[in-house]
C-alpha positions as CSV (number, residue, x, y, z in Angstrom):
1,X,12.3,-16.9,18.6
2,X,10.3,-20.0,18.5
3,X,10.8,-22.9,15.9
4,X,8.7,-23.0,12.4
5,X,7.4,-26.4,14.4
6,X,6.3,-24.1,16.8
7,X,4.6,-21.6,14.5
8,X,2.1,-23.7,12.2
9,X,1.4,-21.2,9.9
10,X,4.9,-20.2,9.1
11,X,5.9,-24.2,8.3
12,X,3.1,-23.9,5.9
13,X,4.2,-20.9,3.9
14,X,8.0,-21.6,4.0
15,X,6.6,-25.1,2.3
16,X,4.3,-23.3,-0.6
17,X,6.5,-20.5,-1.7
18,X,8.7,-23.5,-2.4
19,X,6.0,-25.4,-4.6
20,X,6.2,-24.9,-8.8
21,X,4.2,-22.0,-10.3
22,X,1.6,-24.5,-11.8
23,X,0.8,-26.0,-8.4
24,X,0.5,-22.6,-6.7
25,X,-1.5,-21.3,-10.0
26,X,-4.0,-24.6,-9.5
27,X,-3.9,-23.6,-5.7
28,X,-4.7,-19.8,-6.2
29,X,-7.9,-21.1,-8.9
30,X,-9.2,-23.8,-6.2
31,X,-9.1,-20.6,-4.0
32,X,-10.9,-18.8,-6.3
33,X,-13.6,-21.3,-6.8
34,X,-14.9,-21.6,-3.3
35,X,-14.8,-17.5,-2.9
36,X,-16.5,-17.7,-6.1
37,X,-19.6,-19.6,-5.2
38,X,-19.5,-17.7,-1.9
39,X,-19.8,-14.5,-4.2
40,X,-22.5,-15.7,-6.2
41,X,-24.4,-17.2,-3.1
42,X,-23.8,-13.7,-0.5
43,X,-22.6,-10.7,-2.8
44,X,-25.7,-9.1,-5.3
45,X,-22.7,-7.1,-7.3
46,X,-20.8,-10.3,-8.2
47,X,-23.8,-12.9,-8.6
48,X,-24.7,-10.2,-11.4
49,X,-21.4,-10.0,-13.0
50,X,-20.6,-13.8,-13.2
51,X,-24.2,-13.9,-14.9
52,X,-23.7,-11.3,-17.3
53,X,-20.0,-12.9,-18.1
54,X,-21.5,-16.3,-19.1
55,X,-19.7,-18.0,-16.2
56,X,-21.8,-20.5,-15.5
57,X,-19.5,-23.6,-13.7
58,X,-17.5,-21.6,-11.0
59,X,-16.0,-24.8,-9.9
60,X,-14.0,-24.5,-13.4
61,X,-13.7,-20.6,-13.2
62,X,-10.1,-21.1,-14.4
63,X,-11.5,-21.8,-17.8
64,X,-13.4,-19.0,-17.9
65,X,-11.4,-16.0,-16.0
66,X,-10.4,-13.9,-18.8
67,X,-14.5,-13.5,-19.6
68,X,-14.6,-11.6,-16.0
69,X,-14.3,-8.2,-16.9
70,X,-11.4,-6.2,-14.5
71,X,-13.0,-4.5,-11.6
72,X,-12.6,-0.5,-11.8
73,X,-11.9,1.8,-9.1
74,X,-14.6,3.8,-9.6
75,X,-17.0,0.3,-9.5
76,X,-15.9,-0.4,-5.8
77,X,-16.5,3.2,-4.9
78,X,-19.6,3.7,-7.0
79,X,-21.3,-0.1,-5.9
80,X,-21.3,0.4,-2.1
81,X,-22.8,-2.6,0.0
82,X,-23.5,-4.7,-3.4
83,X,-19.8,-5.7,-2.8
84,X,-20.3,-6.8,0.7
85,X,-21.2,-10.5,1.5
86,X,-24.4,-11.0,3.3
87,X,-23.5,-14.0,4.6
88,X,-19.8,-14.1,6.1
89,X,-18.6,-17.7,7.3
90,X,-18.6,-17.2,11.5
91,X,-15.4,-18.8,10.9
92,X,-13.8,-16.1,9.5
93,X,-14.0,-13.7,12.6
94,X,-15.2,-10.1,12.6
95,X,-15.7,-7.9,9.7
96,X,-13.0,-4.8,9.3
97,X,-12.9,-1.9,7.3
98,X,-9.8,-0.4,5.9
99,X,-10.0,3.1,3.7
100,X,-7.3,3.9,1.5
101,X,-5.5,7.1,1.5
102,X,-6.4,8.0,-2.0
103,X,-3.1,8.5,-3.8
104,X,-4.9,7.2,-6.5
105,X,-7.9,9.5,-7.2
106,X,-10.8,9.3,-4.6
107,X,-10.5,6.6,-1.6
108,X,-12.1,3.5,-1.5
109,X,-13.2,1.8,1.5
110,X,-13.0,-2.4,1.5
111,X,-14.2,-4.7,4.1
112,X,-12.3,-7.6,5.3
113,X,-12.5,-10.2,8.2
114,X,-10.6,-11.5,11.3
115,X,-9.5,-14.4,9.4
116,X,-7.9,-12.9,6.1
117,X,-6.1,-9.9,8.3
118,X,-4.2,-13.2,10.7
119,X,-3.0,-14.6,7.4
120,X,-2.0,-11.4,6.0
121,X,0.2,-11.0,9.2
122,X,1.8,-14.0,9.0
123,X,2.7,-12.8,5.4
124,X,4.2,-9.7,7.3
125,X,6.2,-12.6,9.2
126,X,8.0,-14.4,6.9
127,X,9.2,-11.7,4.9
128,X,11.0,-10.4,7.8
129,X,12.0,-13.8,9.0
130,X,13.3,-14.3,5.3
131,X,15.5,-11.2,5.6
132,X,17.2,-12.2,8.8
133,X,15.7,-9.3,10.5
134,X,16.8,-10.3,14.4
135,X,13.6,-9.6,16.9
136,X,15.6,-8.8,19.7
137,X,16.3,-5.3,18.4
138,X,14.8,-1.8,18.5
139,X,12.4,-1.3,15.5
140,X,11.2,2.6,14.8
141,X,8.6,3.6,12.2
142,X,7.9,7.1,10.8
143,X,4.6,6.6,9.3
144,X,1.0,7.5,9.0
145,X,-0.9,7.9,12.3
146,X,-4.3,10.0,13.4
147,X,-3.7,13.4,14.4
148,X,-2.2,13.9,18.4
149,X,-0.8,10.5,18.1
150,X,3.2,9.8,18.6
151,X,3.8,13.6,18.0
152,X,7.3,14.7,17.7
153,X,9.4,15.0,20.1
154,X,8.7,12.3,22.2
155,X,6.8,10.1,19.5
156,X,5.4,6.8,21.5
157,X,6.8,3.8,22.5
158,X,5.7,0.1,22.9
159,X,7.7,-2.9,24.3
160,X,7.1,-4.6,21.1
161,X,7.5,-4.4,17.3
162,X,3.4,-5.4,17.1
163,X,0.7,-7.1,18.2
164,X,0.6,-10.7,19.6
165,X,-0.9,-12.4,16.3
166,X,1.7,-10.9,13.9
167,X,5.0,-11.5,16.5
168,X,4.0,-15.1,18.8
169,X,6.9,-14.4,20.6
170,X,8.7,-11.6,22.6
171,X,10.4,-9.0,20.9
172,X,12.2,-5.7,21.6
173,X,11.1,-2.3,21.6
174,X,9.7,-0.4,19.1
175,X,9.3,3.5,18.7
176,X,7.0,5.2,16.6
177,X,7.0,9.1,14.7
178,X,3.6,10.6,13.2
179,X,5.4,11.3,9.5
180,X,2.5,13.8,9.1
181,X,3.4,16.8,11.3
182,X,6.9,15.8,11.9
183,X,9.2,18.3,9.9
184,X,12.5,15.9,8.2
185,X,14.7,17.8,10.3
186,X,12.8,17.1,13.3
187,X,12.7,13.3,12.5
188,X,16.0,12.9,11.8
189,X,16.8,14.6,15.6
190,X,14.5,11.8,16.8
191,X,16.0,9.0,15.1
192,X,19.6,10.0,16.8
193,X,18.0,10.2,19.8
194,X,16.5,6.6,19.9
195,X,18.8,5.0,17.9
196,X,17.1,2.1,16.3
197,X,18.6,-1.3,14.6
198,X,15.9,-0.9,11.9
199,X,13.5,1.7,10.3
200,X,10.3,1.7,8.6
201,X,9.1,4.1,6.5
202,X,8.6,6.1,3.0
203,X,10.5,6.2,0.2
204,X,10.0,9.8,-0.3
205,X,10.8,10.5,3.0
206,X,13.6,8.4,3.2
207,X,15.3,10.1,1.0
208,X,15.2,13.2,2.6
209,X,16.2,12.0,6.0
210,X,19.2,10.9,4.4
211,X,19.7,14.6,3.2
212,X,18.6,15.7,6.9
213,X,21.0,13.5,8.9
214,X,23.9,14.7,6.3
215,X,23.4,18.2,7.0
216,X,23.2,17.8,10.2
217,X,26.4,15.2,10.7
218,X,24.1,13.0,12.4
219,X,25.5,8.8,12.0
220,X,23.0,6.7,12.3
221,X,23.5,2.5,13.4
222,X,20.6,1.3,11.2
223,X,21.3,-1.5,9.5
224,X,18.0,-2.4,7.9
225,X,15.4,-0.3,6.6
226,X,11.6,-1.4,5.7
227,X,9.7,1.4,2.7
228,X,6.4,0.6,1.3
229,X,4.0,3.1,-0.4
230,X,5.8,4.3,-3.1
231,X,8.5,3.2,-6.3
232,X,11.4,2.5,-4.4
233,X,14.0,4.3,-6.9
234,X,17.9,3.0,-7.2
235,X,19.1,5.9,-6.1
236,X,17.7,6.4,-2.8
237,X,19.1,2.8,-2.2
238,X,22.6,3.7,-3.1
239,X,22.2,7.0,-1.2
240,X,21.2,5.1,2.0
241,X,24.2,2.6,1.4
242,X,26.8,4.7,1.1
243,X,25.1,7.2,4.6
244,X,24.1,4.7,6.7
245,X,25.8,1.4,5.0
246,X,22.2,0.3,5.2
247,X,20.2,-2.3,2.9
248,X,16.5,-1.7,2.5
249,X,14.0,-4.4,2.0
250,X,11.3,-3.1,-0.1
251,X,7.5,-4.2,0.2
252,X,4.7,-3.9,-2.5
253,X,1.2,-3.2,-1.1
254,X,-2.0,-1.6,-1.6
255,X,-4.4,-0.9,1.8
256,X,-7.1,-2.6,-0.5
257,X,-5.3,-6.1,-0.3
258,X,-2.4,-6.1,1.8
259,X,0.7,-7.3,1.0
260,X,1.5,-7.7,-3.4
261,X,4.7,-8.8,-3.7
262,X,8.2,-8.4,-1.1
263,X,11.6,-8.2,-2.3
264,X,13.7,-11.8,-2.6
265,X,16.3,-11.5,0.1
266,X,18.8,-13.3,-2.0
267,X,18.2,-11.4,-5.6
268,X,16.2,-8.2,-5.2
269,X,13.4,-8.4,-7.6
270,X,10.0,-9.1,-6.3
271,X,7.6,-12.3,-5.4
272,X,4.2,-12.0,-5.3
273,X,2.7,-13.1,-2.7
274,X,0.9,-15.7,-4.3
275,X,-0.4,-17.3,-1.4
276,X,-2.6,-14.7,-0.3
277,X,-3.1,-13.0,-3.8
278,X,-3.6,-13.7,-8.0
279,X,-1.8,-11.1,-9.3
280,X,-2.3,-10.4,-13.1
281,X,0.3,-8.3,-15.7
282,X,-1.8,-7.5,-18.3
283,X,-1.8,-5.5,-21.5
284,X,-4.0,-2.8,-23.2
285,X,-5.6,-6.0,-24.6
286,X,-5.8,-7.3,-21.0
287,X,-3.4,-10.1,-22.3
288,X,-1.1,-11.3,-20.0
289,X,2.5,-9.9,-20.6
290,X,5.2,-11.6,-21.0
291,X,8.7,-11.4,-18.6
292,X,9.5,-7.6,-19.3
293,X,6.7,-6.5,-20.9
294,X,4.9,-3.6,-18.7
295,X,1.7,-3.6,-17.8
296,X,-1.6,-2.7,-15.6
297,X,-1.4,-5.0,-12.0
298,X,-4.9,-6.6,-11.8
299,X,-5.2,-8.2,-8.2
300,X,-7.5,-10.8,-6.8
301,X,-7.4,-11.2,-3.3
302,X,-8.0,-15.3,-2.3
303,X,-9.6,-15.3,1.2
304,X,-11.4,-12.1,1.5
305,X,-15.4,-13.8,2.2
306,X,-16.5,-10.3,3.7
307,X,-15.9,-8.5,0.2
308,X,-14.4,-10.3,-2.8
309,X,-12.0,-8.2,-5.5
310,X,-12.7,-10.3,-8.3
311,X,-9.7,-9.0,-10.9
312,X,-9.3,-5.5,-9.0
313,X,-7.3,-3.2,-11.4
314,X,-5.2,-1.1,-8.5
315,X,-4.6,1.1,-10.8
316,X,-0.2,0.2,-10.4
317,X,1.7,-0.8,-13.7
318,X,4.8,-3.2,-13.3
319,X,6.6,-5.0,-15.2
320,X,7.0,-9.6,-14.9
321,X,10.2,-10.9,-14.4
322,X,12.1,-14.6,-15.2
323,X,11.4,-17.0,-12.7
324,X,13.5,-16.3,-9.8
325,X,17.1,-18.0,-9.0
326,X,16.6,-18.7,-5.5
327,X,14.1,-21.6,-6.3
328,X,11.0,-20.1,-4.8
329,X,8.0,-21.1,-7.3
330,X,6.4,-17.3,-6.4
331,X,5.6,-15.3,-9.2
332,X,8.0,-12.5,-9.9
333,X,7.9,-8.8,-10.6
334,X,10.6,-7.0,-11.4
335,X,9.5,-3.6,-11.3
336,X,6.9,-1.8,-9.6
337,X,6.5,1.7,-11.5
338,X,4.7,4.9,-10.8
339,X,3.9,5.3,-7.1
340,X,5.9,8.4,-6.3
341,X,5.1,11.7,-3.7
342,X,6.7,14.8,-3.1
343,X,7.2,16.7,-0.5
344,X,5.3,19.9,0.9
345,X,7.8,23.1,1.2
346,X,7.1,26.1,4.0
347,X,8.2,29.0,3.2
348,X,10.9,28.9,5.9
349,X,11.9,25.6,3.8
350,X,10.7,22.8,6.2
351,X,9.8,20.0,4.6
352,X,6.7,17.4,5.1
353,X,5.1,14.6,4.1
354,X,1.8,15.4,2.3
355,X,-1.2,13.6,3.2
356,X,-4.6,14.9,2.8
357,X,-6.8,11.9,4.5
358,X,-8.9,9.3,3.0
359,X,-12.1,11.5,4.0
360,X,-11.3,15.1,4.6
361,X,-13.8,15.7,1.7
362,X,-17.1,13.8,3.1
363,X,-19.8,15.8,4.1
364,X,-18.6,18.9,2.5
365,X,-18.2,18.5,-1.6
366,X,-19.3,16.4,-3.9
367,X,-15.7,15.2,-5.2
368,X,-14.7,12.9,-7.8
369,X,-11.5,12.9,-8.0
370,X,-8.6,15.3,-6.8
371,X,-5.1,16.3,-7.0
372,X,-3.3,18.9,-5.3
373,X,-0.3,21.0,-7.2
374,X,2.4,23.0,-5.0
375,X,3.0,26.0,-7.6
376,X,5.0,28.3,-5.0
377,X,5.9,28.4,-1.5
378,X,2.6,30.2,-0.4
379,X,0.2,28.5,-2.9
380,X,-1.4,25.5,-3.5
381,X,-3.4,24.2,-6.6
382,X,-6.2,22.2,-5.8
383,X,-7.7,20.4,-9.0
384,X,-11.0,19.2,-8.8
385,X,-13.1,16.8,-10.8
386,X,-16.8,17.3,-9.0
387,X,-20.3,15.9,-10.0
388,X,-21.7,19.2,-9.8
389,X,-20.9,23.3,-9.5
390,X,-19.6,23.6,-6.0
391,X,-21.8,26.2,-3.9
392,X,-19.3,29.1,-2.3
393,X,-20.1,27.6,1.2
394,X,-18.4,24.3,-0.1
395,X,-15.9,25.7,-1.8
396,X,-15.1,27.9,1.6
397,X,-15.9,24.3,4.0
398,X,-13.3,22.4,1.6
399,X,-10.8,25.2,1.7
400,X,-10.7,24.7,5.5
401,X,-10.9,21.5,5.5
402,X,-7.9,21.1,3.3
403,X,-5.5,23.9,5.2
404,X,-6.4,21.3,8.3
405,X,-4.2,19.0,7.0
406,X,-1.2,21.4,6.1
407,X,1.3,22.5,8.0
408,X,1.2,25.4,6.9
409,X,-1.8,28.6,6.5
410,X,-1.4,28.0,2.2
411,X,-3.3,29.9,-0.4
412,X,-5.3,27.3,-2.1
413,X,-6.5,27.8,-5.5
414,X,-9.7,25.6,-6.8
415,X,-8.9,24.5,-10.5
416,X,-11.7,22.8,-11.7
417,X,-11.3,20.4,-14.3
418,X,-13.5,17.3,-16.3
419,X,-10.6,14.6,-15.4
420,X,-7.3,14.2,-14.1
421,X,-5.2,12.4,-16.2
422,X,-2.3,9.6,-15.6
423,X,1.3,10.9,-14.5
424,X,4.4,10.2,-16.5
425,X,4.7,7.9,-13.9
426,X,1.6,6.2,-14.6
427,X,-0.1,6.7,-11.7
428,X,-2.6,8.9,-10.0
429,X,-0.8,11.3,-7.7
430,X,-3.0,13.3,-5.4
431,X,0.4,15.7,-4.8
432,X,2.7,17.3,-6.9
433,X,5.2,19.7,-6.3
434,X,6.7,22.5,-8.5
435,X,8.9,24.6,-6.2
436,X,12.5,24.0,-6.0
437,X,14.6,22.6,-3.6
């Protein structure tokens, strides 16, 4: 692997997650400034909420951040191309869209560009490079992918853990599982079969692979694991030390803004990644908490010019932590709280991941929001906040629609209600089940 000489952007960040929380908090603000004016100049939604705020001198927007009120979920769905910048620096690249999966009511589709995606990557870097992950080995990742692609059994395989502008250098082989219509027990056959050094995937399912390999008296080598999606609970890590003798390295994101916050490699908790994000713990007052208070994770995102998140409330709760031990200067979490799934049971007991898609509902219902309740082998519970009365031919298109993304030919039951309220985890889960293991 090359030098950090030889990789410019990696000298920079192993340089600012070194510098004091007040220079990185007058870095993020200078940040915010420039985006700011770009906002006011290029995006109609923003120029009118910085008016109707009273924030007047954006160069100081420090002073007046806690007039900005936090930006809702249903805002960013609900103001369509008012959030997008008419006027994009060419500097920044190409314009991307990203569309979330929805695990938190109805999915939201955000905009980025060329230039904020490299950075996020070499965010993706240096956490890896900080936990000693060696490139040379054999990465696999059970995941999220389209329909048709790395189907079990034979998954897909590439000759590299990514692409060239998130690893500058060569690396080994990686391998690559659709977590969607792979049953556990099928995954963990693949996973003895490939035998990787590391693994990247779900909480949820993690947990059950461990179960899967155990039943099965499968040993695996992996010595690293990679989840992200979910509340990484303590006992799935003790579960996976004591199968595999494996440590996981945890990572905090939302599709909205990329990376939030990665696990310290030498003390566990969590640093924001402040370089890339403002990241705000805030109250039912919206006051900022103090260390271990808990409280609703408002995000700002620092280079996105195609569509600025101005205090985006993710709709996550976690809780601040002391400053951390190992003398970085990053912000620190020390709980992330409430992103659980399930998982979907056949009757013949298989297991799966459930996803239902980020747009399985367009074109065919007028949805709000939605949440989808296992209540027996056979059945599923589909509650459903709508604008309107659903005609019978929507009703019957969402009904298939829905059994598309099961593995199984469910009974789905529509359960129409005004709105779905928080989990005891306090989050929005669009799956729940209720059958027994």
């Amino acid at each position: 692997m090359p030098s950090l000489a030889e990789l410019p952007l990696q000298a920079q960040l192993a340089e600012t997650e070194r510098w004091s929380p007040r220079k990185l908090r007058s870095h993020q603000f200078q940040q915010i400034a420039i985006l700011a004016e770009h906002a006011q100049r290029t995006v109609p939604f923003f120029r009118a909420r910085f008016a109707a705020a009273g924030i007047t001198d954006l160069r100081r927007i420090d002073r007046q951040w806690h007039r900005l009120p936090l930006l809702r979920r249903q805002e960013v769905q609900t103001a369509g191309t008012a959030l997008h910048s008419n006027g994009v620096p060419p500097a920044h690249g190409g314009i991307l869209s990203n569309t979330t999966s929805g695990s938190t009511g109805v999915p939201v589709t955000v905009l980025g560009t060329e230039l904020d995606a490299r950075f996020f990557k070499a965010l993706d870097l240096r956490f890896l490079l900080r936990h000693g992950f060696d490139f040379t080995r054999k990465l696999a990742m059970i995941r999220w992918f389209e329909p048709g692609r790395a189907s079990y059994p034979n998954g897909a395989v590439q000759d590299a853990w990514g692409d060239r502008a998130t690893f500058p250098f060569p690396t080994g082989p990686a391998v690559y599982l659709n977590i969607l219509t792979t049953d556990v027990e099928w995954q963990a056959e693949w996973l003895a079969r490939h035998d990787p050094d590391y693994l990247n995937t779900n909480p949820t399912n993690l947990s059950a692979l461990v179960e899967a390999c155990s039943r099965r008296s499968l040993a695996l080598r992996v010595s690293k694991i990679i989840t992200t999606g979910e509340v990484l609970h303590a006992e799935v890590r003790k579960a996976v030390r004591e199968a595999w003798g494996a440590e996981i390295v945890d990572v905090y994101s939302a599709q909205e803004v990329g990376h939030i916050a990665v696990q310290c490699p030498e003390y566990g908790q969590y640093h924001v990644q402040a370089e890339h994000v403002l990241v705000e713990i805030l109250n039912e007052r919206a006051e900022t908490c103090s260390p271990g208070e808990i409280g609703r994770v408002v995000v700002t995102p620092l280079r996105n010019f195609a569509m600025p998140l101005f205090r985006y409330d993710i709709g996550d709760y976690a809780e601040i932590g002391e400053p951390c031990p190992c003398g970085r200067g990053l912000p620190v979490l020390r709980r992330i709280l409430g992103r659980g799934r399930h998982m979907i049971v056949t009757p013949d007991g298989r297991r799966y991941w459930p996803f239902f898609g980020a747009t399985f509902y367009r074109g065919i219902a007028p949805l709000t929001q939605y949440k989808f309740i296992q209540t027996s082998r056979d059945a599923i519970e589909a509650r459903l906040v709508v604008e309107r009365p659903l005609t019978q031919a929507e009703q019957e298109g969402l009904r298939t629609r829905i059994q598309m993304t099961l593995p199984y030919p469910f009974r789905i039951d529509f359960i129409f209600v005004d709105e779905i309220p928080r989990s005891s985890g306090w989050k929005y889960e669009d799956f729940v089940s209720q059958v027994e293991e």
